[in-house]
C-alpha positions, 0 to 999 in steps of 0.5 A, spaced: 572 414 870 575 418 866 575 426 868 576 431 862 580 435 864 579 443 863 584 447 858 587 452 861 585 459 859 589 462 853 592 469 855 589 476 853 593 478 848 594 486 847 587 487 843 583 485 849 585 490 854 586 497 849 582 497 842 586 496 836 582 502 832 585 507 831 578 511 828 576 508 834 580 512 839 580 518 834 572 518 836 572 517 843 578 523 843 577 528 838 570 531 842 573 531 848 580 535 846 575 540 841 571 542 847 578 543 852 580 548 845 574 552 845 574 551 852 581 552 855 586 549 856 587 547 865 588 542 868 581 540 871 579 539 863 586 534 862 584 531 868 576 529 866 579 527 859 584 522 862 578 519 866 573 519 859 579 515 856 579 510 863 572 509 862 572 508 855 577 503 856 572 500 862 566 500 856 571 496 852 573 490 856 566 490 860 563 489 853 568 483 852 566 480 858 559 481 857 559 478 850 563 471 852 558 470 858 562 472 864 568 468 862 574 470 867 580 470 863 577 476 860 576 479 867 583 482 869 582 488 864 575 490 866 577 490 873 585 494 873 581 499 869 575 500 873 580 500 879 584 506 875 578 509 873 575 510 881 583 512 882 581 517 877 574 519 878 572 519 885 577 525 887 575 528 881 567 528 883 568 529 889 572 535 888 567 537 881 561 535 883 557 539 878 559 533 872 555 529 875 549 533 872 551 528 865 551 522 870 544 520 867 546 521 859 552 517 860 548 512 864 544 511 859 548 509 853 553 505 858 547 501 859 545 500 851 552 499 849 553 493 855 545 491 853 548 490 845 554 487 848 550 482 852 546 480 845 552 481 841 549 486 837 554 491 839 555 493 831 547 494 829 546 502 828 543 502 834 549 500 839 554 504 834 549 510 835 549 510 843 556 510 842 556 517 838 552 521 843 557 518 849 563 520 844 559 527 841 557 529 847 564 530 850 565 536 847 560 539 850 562 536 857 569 538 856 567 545 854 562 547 860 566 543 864 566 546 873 561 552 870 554 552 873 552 556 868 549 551 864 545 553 861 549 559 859 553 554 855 547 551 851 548 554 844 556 553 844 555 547 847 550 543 843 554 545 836 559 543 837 556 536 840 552 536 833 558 537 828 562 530 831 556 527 832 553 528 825 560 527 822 561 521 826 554 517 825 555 518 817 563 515 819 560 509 822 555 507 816 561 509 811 566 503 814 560 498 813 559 499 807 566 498 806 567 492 811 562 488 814 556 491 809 560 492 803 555 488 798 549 491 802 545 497 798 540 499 803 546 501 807 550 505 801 544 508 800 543 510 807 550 513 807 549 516 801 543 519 804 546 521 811 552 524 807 548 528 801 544 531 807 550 533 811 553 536 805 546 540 805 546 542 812 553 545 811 552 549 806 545 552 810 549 554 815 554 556 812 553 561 808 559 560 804 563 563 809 566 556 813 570 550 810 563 546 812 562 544 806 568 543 803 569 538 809 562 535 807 564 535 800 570 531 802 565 526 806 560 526 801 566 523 795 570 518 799 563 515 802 561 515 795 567 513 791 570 509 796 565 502 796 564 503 789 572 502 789 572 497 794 567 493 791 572 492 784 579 491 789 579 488 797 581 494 800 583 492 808 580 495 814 586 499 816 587 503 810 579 505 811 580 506 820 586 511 818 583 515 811 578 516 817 582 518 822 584 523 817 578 526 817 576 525 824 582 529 825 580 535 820 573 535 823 577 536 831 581 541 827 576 545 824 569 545 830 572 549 835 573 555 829 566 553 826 562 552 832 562 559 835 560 563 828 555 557 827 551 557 834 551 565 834 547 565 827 542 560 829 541 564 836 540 570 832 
C-alpha cells in the first residue's frame, strides 16, 4: 500500500506576519496619533497606541488563519503577537481600567471583522466598515484616554472620529473602484455620491473658514478623475495605496486644528 506523503508547510513569508499596506497602517495609525495631538502627548497614550498597533496586527494574522481553516502554518503569527499583545495590555488595563468602557465597541467589530474573514468576505463594505469604526474610533479613544469625564469629552471626541471615518469609508470605496471594482459603475457611482456629500458636509460646516473643503474638493477630483484614468491605463495598487497614504496623512494633519472649531459650532 502506497501512503501519500504530506508536503511540508511552505514558510510564512514577511506579508503573512505585518501587512504590506501601506494605506492600511495610515488608517490604523493616523486616528490614534490625532487624537494623542489633541489630547497630548504622555507616556499612557503612546503606551495604549502601541497596544492598538499590537492588536491590529492580532486582526491581521487571525484573520489569516480564520480564512485558511485553522491551517497551523499561519498560526505562529497570531500566537507571537497575542503573546506581546498580553505583555502589552494587561499591565495597561490593570493600571487603566477605565478603557475597558470601549471593550464592547472593539468586541463587536473584532467579532464582524474575524465573521468576514471566516466566510472570506473580509473585503465586502461591510467587513471594511467594522474595520473603519475600530480605526475612527481611536481618536476618540486616544483623546479621552484615563479621563473619567467622558462624557465631557463627547463633542470633541466624536468629531474627530467623524472626520477619519467619513474620510476613510469614502477611501475604501475609492480604491475599489480602482482595483478589484475598476469596471463596476454602481461602486463609481457610490463613491461619487459618498465624495460630492462629504464635500457638502464641508462646506456646511465650515463656514469658509476651515481647509475642510478644499481637502474634500482634493478627495472628490482624485475619486472622480482617478477611475476614469485608471480605466484607459493599468495603474498599480502601489501607486493608489500611496496617493491615498497622502491623503490620510493630510486628513491626520489637519483634525486636530479643524476639530475643536467644528465641535464648538455644533455645540452652539
Amino acid at each position: 500500500m502506497n501512503v501519500k506523503r504530506s508536503e511540508p508547510s511552505r514558510p510564512l513569508s514577511a506579508k503573512n506576519w505585518v501587512p504590506d499596506q501601506p494605506g492600511a497602517w495610515a488608517m490604523a495609525l493616523l486616528p490614534a496619533l490625532a487624537g494623542m495631538v489633541v489630547g497630548g502627548f504622555d507616556a499612557g497614550r503612546l503606551w495604549l497606541t502601541g497596544a492598538w498597533l499590537l492588536c491590529y496586527c492580532v486582526q491581521f494574522t487571525a484573520a489569516r488563519w480564520l480564512r485558511s481553516r485553522f491551517q497551523r502554518r499561519y498560526l505562529p503569527p497570531v500566537l507571537t503577537y497575542t503573546a506581546l499583545l498580553a505583555v502589552a495590555g494587561v499591565p495597561l488595563l490593570a493600571m487603566h481600567p477605565l478603557i475597558l468602557v470601549w471593550a464592547p465597541l472593539y468586541v463587536a467589530c473584532a467579532g464582524v471583522s474575524f465573521l468576514g474573514a471566516w466566510l472570506r468576505r473580509e473585503r465586502s463594505l461591510w467587513a471594511n466598515a467594522a474595520a473603519v469604526i475600530a480605526t475612527s474610533m481611536m481618536a476618540y479613544v486616544v483623546y479621552a484616554f484615563d479621563d473619567p469625564d467622558l462624557l465631557g469629552r463627547t463633542s470633541m471626541g466624536l468629531v474627530l472620529a467623524g472626520m477619519f471615518a467619513l474620510t476613510q469609508f469614502g477611501s475604501v470605496l475609492y480604491v475599489k473602484t480602482m482595483i478589484r471594482e475598476r469596471r463596476n459603475n454602481r461602486y463609481l457611482a457610490a463613491s461619487w455620491i459618498w465624495h460630492a456629500a462629504l464635500l457638502a458636509l464641508a462646506c456646511t460646516i465650515s463656514g469658509g473658514t476651515l481647509p475642510l473643503p478644499i481637502i474634500a474638493t482634493a478627495l472628490l477630483l482624485r475619486a472622480v478623475a482617478m477611475p476614469l484614468l485608471g480605466r484607459r491605463i493599468r495603474i498599480k495598487p502601489i501607486v493608489v495605496g500611496l496617493l491615498e497614504m497622502v491623503f490620510s496623512v493630510t486628513v491626520c494633519v489637519y483634525a486636530p486644528f479643524c476639530a475643536p472649531w467644528i465641535s464648538a459650532a455644533l455645540t452652539f
